[in-house]
N, C-alpha and C positions, 0 to 999 in steps of 0.2 A: 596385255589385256587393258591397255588406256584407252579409256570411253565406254570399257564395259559396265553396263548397269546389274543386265543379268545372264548367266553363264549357265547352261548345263554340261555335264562331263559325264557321259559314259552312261547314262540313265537306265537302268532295267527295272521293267518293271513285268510281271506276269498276273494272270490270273489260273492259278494252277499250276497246270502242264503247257496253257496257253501264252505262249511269250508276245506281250504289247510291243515294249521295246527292251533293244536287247545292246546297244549300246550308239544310244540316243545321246545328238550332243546340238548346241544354240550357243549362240551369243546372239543379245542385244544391247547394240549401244544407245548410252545416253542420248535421247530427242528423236528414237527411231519411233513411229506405230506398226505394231507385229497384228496382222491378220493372221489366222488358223483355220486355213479351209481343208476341204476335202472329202470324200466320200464317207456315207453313213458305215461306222464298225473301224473306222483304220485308227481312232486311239488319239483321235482331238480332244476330246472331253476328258477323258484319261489325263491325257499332258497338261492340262489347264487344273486339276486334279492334285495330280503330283505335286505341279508348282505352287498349288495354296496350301497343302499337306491336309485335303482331304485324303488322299488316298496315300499310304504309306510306298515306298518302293524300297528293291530288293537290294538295289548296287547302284553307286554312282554319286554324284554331290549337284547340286544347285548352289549358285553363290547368288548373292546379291551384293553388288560394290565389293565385290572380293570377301567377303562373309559367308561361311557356311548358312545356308536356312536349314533350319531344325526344327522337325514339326513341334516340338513344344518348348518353343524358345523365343524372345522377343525379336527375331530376325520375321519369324512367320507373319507375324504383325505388320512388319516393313512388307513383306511381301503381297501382302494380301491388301496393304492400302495399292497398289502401285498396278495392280491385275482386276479387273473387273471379272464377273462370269452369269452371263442370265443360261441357267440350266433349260434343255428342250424341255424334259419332264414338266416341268412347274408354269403353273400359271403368272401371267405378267399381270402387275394391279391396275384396273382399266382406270382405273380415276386418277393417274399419275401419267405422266409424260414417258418419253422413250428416256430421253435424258434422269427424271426420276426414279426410274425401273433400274436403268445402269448403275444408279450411284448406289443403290440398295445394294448392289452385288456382296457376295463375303469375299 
């Protein structure tokens, strides 16, 4: 894992009976940029989600630099400086730049 920044292993996550992912896994190394496209409903928002520990999941780990992240632990903190997220739902603040909308991210 030399140059991993950030690892997922085996990620499940469901809403219900409806399984998101069922054994989801990433690495990104140190000085990559990760884009996350893909079609409306496949579980991009979800994953970007998970990995700030808004959304709890079922099985599996996230590491960052080889450190479990724990949604209530000062790793989440680490996490969540290091991932941006402008939400579809929410409005962007028009009187601030793209660049200041991004930095707002949680």
């Amino acid at each position: 894992m030399e140059n991993v920044l950030l690892s997922v292993r085996h990620l499940k996550k469901a809403f219900g009976d409806h399984a998101i992912f069922e054994d989801f896994n990433l690495d990104v190394h140190k000085g990559e940029v990760v884009v996350v496209i893909g079609p409306s409903g496949c579980g991009k928002s979800t994953l970007l989600r998970c990995l700030n520990g808004l959304e709890p999941i079922q099985g599996g780990e996230i590491l960052l630099d080889g450190e479990p992240v724990l949604r209530d632990s000062p790793s989440i903190t680490r996490m969540r400086q290091k991932i941006g997220m402008v939400f579809q739902s929410y409005e962007l603040f028009p009187h601030k730049t793209i660049l200041e909308n991004i930095l707002l991210a949680p």
